[in-house]
N, C-alpha and C positions, 0 to 999 in steps of 0.2 A: 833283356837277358836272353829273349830267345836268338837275336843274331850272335852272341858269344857264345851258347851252347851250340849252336849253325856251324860258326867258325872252327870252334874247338874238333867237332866231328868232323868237319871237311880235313882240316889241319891232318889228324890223327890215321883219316882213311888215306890223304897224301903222301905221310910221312911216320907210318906205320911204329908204333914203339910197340917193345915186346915185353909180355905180361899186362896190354892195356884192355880194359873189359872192352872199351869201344874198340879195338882190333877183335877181339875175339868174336863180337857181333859179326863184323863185317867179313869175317873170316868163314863165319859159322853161312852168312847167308842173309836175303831177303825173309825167307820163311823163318827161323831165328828171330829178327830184330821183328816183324811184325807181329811172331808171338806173345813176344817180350810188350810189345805196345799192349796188345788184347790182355794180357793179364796187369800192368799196370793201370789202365782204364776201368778195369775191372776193383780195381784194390781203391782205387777213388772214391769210386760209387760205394762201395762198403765204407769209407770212410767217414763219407755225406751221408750213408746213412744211419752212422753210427754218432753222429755228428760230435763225432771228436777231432778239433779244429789243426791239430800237432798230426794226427794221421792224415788229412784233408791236404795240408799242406805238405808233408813228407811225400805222397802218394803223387798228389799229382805234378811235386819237381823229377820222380823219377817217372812219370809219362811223360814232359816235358822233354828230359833228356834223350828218351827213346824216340820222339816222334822228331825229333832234332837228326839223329841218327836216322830211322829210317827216310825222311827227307835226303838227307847226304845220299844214303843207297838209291834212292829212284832219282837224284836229279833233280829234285823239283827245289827249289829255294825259296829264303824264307822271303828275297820281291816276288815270287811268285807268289807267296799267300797273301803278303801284305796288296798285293794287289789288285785280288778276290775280294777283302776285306773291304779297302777303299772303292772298290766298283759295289758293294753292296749299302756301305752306309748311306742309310735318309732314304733309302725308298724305302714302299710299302710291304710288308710284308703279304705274301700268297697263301697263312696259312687258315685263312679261315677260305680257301675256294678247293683245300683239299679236304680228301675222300676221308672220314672220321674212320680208326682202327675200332674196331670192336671188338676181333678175333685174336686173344692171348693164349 
């Protein structure tokens, strides 16, 4: 799903339709579409913690869509994550050699 939501946004930034929310992101800016991401990642975690499955799910297809879009805005595509991704499967995880937070 996330290479059609890739595509769809690439498409949209190529081939600009007028009245499209994703034009008006990308119209608006980087700072726009990344605030838009900060406040859906945010509506997630209220949703997990509300642990209401219809919100969880609602919440995090429109983080999805946004980090789709701000992807499109910087460049980066979705073989470029899938490719982070695949270089990190099956190793070990580093997080027991990091420094413990204590400070909230």
């Amino acid at each position: 799903m996330m290479n059609i939501l890739y595509k769809e946004a690439l498409n949209r930034k190529n081939n600009p339709k007028e009245g499209s929310y994703t034009n008006y992101l990308f119209d608006k800016g980087l700072d726009k579409i990344l605030k838009k991401v900060g406040e859906e990642a945010t509506e997630v975690v209220i949703g997990a913690k509300n642990a209401d499955k219809e919100e969880i799910a609602n919440e995090t297809a429109d983080l999805l869509y946004h980090l789709a879009v701000m992807l499109v805005e910087t460049g980066v595509t979705i073989d470029d994550v899938n490719a982070v991704l695949e270089a990190r499967q099956g190793k070990k995880s580093n997080v027991h050699d990091r420094k413990e937070v204590t400070d909230y």
